[in-house]
N, C-alpha and C positions, 0 to 999 in steps of 0.2 A: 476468478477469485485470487490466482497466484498474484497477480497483477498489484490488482487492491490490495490485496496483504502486504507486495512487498512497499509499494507506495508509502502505507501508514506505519510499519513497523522497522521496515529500514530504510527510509528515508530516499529511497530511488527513484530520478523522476527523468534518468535516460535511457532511449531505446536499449542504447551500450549496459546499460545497468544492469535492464531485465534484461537482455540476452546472455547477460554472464550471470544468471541466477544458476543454482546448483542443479534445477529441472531439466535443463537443459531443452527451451524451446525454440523447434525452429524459426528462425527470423520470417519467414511468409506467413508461418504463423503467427510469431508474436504482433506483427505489421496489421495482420489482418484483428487480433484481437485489442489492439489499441485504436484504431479506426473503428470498431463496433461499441464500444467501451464510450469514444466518445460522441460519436452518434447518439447515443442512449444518454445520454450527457450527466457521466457519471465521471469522466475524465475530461480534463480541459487540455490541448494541447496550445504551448505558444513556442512561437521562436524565442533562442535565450538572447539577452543582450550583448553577451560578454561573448558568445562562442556561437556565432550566426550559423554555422552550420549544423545546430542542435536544436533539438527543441525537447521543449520539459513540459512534461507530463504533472499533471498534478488533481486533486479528487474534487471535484466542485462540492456543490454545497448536497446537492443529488447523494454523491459518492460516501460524504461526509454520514449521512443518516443509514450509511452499510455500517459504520462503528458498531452500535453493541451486536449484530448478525457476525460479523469478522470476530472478537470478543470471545462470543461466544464458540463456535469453532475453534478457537486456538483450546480454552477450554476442555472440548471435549476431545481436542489432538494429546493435549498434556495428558487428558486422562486416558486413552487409549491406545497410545503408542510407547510401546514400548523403548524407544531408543531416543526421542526427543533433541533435537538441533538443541546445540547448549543457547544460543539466541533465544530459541523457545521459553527452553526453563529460566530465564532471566524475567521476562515477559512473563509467566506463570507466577511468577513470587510475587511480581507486582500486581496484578490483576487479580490474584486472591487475596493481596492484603487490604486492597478498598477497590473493586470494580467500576465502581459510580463514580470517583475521581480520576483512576486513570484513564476510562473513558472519555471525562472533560478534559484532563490534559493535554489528550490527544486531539481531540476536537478543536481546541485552542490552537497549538501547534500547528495543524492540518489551516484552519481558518488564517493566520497569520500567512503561512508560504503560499495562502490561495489569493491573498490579496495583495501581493506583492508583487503580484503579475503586471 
């Protein structure tokens, strides 16, 4: 789910990206959970254009209908964690002030860098 979250909320879509997530996961693992991810074909990977030695990660259309389940967990993180990533509380102000829009916002967004592939 770290995956998917950071995917859609901050915009990550390199190996290099997630392995410098604050989590700190090991790269065998992060390898092994990107390759499961898109097996399940909730992530797409392709090689980039621009930078052949990369490839970018990104949520299909599968991944895309995690939106309100992601959502909602952020949610329930604002509401029960006490010390909240200031990125969080940014994403909390927006998502309690129209749910149903920033979800299509995001959906849109997400839809757009998926077909640009």
């Amino acid at each position: 789910m770290l995956i998917i979250r950071d995917i859609i909320l901050t915009e990550k879509s390199y190996f290099g990206d997630f392995a410098n997530s604050e989590e700190g996961i090991a790269t065998n693992v992060l390898a092994n959970r990107l390759k499961r991810l898109e097996d399940q074909g909730i992530i797409s990977k392709e090689q980039d254009k621009i930078k052949l030695s990369k490839y970018i990660y990104r949520l299909t259309d599968m991944g895309l209908d995690l939106l309100p389940i992601m959502i909602e967990m952020i949610l329930f993180a604002g509401k029960h964690d006490k010390h909240p990533p200031a990125a969080l509380k940014d994403f909390l102000v927006k998502i309690k002030r129209n749910k149903n829009e920033f979800i299509k916002n995001l959906r849109k967004k997400q839809k757009r860098q998926l077909h640009r592939q």
